[in-house]
C-alpha positions as CSV (number, residue, x, y, z in Angstrom):
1,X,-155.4,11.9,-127.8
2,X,-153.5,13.5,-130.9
3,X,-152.8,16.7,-131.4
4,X,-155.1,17.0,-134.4
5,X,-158.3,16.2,-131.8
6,X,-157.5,18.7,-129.3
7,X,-159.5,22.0,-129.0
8,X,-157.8,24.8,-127.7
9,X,-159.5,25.2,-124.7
10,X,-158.0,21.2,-123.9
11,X,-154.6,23.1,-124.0
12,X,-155.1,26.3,-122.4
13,X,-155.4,25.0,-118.4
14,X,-152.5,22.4,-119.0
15,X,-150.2,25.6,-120.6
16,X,-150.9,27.7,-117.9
17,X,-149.7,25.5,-115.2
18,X,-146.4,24.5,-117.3
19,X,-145.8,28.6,-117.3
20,X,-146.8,28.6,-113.6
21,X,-144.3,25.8,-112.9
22,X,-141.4,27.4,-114.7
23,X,-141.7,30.3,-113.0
24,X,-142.0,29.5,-109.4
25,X,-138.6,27.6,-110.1
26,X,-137.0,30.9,-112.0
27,X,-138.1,32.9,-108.7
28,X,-136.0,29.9,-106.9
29,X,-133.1,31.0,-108.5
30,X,-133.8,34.7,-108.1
31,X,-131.4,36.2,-105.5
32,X,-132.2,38.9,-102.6
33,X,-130.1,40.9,-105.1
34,X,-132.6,40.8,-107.7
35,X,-130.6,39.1,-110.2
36,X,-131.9,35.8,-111.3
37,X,-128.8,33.1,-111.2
38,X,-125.0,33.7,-111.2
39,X,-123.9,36.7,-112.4
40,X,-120.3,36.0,-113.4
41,X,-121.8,33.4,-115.3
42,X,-122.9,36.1,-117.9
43,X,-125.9,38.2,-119.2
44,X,-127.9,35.1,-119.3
45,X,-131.2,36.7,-117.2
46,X,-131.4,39.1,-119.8
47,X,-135.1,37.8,-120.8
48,X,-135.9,38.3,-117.1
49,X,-138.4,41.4,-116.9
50,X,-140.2,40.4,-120.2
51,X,-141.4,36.7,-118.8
52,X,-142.0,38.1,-115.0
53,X,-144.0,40.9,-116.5
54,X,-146.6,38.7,-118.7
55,X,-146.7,36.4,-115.7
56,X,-147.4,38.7,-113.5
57,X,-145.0,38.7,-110.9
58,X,-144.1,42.8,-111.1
59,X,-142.1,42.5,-107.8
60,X,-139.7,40.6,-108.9
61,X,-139.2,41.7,-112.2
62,X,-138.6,45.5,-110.6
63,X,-135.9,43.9,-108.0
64,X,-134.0,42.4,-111.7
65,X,-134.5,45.9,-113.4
66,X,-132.8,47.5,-110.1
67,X,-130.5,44.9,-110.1
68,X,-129.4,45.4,-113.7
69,X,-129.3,49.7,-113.1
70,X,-127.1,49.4,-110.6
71,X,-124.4,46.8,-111.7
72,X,-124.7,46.9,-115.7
73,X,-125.5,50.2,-116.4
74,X,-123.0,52.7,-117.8
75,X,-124.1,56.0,-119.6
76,X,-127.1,54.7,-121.7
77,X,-125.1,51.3,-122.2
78,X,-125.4,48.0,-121.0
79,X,-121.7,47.7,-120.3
80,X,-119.5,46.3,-117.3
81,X,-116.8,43.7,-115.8
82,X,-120.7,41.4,-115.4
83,X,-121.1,41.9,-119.3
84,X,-118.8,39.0,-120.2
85,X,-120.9,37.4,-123.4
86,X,-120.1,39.3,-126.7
87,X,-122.4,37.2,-128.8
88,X,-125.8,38.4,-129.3
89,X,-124.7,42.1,-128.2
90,X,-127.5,44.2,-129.6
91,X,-130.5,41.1,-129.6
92,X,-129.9,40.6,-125.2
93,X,-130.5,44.3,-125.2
94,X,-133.6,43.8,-127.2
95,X,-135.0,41.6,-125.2
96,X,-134.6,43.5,-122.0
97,X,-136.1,46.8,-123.4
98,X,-138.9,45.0,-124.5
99,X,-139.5,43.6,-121.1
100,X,-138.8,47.0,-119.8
101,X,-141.4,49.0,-121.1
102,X,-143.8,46.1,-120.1
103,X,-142.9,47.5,-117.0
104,X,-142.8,51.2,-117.0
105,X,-139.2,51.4,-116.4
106,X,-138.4,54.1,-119.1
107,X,-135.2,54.6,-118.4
108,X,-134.0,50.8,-119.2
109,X,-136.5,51.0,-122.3
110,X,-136.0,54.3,-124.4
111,X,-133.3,55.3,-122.8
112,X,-131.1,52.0,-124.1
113,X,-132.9,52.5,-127.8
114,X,-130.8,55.0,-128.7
115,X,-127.6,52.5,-128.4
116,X,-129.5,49.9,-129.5
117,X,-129.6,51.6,-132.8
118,X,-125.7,52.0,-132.9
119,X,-126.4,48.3,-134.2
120,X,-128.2,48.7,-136.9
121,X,-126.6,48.8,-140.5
122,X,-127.2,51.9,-142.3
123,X,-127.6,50.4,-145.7
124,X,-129.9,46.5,-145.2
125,X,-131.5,47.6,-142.0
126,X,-130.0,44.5,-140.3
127,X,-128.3,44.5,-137.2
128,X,-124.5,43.1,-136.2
129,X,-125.2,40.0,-134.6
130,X,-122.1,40.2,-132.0
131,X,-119.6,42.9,-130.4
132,X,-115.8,42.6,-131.4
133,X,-113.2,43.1,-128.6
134,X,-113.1,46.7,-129.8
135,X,-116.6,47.2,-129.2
136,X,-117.9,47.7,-132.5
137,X,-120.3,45.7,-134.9
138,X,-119.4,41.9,-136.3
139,X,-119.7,41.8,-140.3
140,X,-121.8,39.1,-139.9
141,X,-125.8,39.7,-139.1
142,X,-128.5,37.0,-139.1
143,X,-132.5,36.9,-139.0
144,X,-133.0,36.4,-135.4
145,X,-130.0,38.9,-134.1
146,X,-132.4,41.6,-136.7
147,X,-135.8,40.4,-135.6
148,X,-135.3,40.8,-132.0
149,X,-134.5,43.9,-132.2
150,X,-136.7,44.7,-134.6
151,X,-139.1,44.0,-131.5
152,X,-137.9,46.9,-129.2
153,X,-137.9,49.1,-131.8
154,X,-141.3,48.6,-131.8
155,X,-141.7,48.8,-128.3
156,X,-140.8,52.0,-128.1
157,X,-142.0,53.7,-130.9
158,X,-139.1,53.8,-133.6
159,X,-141.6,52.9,-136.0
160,X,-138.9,54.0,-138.8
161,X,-136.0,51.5,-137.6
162,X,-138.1,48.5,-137.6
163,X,-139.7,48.7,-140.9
164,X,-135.9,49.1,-141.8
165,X,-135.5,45.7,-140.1
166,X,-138.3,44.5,-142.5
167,X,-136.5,46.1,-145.4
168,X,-133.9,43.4,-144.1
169,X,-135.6,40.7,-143.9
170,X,-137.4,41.0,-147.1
171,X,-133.6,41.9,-149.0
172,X,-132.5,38.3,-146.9
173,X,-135.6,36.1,-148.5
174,X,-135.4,37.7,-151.6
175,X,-131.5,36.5,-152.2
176,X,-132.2,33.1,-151.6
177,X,-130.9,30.9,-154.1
178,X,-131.5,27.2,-152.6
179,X,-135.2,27.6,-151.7
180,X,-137.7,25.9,-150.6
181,X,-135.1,23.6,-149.0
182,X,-132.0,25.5,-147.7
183,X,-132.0,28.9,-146.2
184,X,-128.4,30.6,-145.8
185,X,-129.4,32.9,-142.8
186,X,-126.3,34.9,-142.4
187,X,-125.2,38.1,-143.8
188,X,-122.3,40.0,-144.9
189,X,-122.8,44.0,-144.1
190,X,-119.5,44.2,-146.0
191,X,-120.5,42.3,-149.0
192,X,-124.2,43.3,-148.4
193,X,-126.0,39.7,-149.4
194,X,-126.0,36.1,-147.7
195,X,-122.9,34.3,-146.9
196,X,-123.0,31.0,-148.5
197,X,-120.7,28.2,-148.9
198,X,-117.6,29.9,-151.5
199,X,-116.8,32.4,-149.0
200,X,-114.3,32.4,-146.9
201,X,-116.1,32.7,-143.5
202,X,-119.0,30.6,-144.1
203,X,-119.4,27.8,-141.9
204,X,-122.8,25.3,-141.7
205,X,-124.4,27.1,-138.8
206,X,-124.8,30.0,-141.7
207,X,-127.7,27.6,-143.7
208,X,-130.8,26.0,-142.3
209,X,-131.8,23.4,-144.2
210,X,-135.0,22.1,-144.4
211,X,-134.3,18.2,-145.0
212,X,-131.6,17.5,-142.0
213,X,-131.7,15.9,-139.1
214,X,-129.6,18.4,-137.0
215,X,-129.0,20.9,-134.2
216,X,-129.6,24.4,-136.6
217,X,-131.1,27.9,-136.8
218,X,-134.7,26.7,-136.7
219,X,-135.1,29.4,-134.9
220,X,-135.4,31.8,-138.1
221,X,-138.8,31.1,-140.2
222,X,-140.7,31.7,-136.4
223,X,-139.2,34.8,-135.2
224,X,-139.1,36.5,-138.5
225,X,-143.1,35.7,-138.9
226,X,-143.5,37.0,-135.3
227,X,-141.9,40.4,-135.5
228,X,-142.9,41.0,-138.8
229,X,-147.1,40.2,-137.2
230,X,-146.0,42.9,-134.3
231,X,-144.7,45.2,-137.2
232,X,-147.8,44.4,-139.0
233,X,-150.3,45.4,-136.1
234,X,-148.3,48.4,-135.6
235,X,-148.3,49.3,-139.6
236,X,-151.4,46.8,-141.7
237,X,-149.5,46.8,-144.7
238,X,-149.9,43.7,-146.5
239,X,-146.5,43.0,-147.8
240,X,-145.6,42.7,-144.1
241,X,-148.1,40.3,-143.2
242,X,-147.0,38.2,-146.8
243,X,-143.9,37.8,-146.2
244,X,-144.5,36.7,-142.6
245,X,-146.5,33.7,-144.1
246,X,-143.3,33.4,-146.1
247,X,-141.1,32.7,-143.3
248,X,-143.5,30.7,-141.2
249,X,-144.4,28.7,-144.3
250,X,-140.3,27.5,-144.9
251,X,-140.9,26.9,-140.7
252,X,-144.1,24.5,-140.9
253,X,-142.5,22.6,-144.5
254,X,-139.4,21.7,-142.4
255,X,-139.2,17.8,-141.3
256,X,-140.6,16.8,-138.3
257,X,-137.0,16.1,-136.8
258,X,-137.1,19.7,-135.8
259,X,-139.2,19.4,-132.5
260,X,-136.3,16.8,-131.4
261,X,-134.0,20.5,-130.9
262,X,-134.9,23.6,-128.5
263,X,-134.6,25.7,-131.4
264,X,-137.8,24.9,-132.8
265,X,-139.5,27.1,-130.1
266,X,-139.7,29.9,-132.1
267,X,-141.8,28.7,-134.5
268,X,-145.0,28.7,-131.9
269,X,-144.2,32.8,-132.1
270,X,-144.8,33.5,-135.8
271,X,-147.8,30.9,-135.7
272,X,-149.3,32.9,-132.6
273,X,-149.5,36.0,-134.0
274,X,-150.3,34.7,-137.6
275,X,-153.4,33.1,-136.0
276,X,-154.0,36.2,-134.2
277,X,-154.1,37.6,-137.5
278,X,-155.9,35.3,-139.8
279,X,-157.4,33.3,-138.1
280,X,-156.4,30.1,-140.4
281,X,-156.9,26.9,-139.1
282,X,-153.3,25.5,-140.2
283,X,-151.7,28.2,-137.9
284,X,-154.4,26.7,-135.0
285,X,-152.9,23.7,-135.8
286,X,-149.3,24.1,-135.6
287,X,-150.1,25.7,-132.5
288,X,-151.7,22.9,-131.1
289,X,-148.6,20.6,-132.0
290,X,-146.3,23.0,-130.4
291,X,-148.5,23.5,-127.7
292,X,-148.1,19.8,-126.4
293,X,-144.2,19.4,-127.7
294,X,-143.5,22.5,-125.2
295,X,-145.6,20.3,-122.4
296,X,-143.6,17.0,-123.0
297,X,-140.1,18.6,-122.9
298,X,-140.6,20.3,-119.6
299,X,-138.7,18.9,-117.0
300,X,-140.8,17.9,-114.1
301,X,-139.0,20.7,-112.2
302,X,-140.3,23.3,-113.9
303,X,-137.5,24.3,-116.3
304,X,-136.7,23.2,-120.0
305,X,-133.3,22.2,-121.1
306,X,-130.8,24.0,-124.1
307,X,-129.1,22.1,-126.6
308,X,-125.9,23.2,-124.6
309,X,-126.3,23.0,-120.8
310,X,-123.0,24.0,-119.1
311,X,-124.5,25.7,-116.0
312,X,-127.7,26.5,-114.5
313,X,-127.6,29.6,-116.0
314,X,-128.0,28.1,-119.7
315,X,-131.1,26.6,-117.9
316,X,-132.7,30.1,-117.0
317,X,-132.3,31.5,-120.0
318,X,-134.2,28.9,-121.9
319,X,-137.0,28.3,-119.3
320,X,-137.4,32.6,-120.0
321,X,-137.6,32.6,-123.3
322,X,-140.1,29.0,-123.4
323,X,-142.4,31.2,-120.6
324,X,-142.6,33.9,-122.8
325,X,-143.4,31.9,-125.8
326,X,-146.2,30.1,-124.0
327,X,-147.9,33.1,-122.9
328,X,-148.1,34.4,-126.6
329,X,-149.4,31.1,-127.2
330,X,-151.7,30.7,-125.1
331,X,-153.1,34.1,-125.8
332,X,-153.1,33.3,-129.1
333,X,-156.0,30.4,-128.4
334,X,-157.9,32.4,-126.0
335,X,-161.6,31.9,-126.5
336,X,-163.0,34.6,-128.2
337,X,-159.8,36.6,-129.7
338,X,-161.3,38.5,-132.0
339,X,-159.1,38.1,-135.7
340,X,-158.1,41.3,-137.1
């Protein structure tokens, strides 16, 4: 059977028992702790309380959020000798302030917003992607490292911040100047536009493009489409909801060789809540397709793989994030959903 003749409903049972499997095996690596994996390993379970909340398992999720209190942290800061990763400084915390207001636990949600926001540049709404050794914001921000927080702003009600984030992402497609193909997804908050190959710090990692057969930022057309359908629930103007077909569309036009990378999972989030949306049956269909490529790459243990795998705890943090984009999925293709 092909993608192209399967109904939703064919997908929906087969979904729920990939999520079921991944997370019986992330619960395996949960210790009596509460943290899931190694801890010296690095901030890697940070996606923790988000995918245990939407699959239920409260319990465990409150153990990680106790766990992460009591050893990370430090005067409204997620800070600490355990806090070892520098990259993606402001997008981990993002992720777990989303997942904790899921969960009621206030004090890991709006109480971290606040330095959340010491990310966020006050002139193109974006946010430093990493920390420097002196604690303060890289030059360089990108779409996903903006989008994700973007999300917890959201989540907790700083409606004002994360249209700012759409301010950014609308100022990042509108400087494009090798579209439809290539996308440079980097900016400078120095220079205020993309970085792109004449300057000094660009490297290839800073363009997507469209045509190659490559490990790259996939990740960016999806994520920006699925925060800016969150922002658009939140706030039904329709230049939100345009330019999330924007970046979706430069997500679905890319070649095929994208669903041989992990990266590509994003794309299933901005065609979730586009469908939710809509309602349009080429969203339905890309769903569909990404449905069954997140079925065939699941390990028959449970968990999925990352393009790098150095320890088990690159393995957790993948099998989180896949869990949590299956859920939106499949709730995306619940019988019934009513399109808005």
């Amino acid at each position: 059977m092909t993608n192209a003749d399967r109904a939703p409903t064919d997908l929906i049972d087969d979904i729920e028992a990939a999520c079921r499997r991944a997370t019986r095996w992330v619960l395996a690596q949960q210790r009596s702790s509460g943290v899931i994996g190694d801890p010296a390993l690095g901030f890697k379970y940070y996606r923790g309380p988000w995918a245990l909340a939407l699959m239920g398992e409260i319990g465990p999720a409150l153990a990680l959020c106790d766990w992460i209190r009591e050893n990370l942290l430090r005067e409204g800061r997620l800070d600490g000798d355990l806090r070892i990763l520098q990259d993606g400084w402001a997008y981990r915390d993002s992720v777990l302030i989303v997942g904790s207001q899921m969960l009621g636990q206030y004090d890991l949600s709006h109480g971290l917003v606040e330095s959340l926001c010491f990310w966020q540049d006050p002139i193109s709404g974006g946010f430093a992607n990493d920390a420097t050794p002196e604690g303060q914001g890289s030059d360089e921000m990108d779409i996903p490292y903006a989008a994700g927080p973007g999300l917890a702003l959201l989540a907790t009600g700083r409606l004002a911040e994360a249209r700012r984030v759409a301010d950014f992402l609308g100022a990042m497609y509108t400087a494009q100047s090798a579209m439809p193909d290539r996308f440079y997804c980097f900016w400078s908050r120095e220079a205020q536009r993309p970085i792109i190959e004449s300057d000094p710090s660009f490297e290839q990692r800073f363009v997507v493009d469209q045509r190659a057969d490559r490990m790259q930022r996939w990740t960016i057309g999806g994520i920006a489409a699925g925060f800016l359908g969150r922002l658009y629930l939140a706030d039904p103007q329709p230049g939100y909801l345009d330019l999330a077909r924007k970046y979706q569309a430069f997500s679905m036009d890319a070649t095929d060789a994208q669903f041989k990378y992990p990266s590509v999972c994003k794309s299933s989030w901005g065609a979730s809540l586009l469908y939710q949306i809509t309602g349009e049956d080429e969203y339905l269909d890309w769903l569909l397709r990404m449905g069954q490529w997140y079925l065939e790459t699941q390990d028959e243990g449970g968990w999925w793989h990352p393009w790098v795998e150095r320890t088990t705890a690159d393995v957790i943090e993948i099998t989180l994030e896949f869990i949590m984009h299956l859920r939106v999925l499949r709730g995306a293709m619940a019988p019934g959903l009513r399109k808005l």
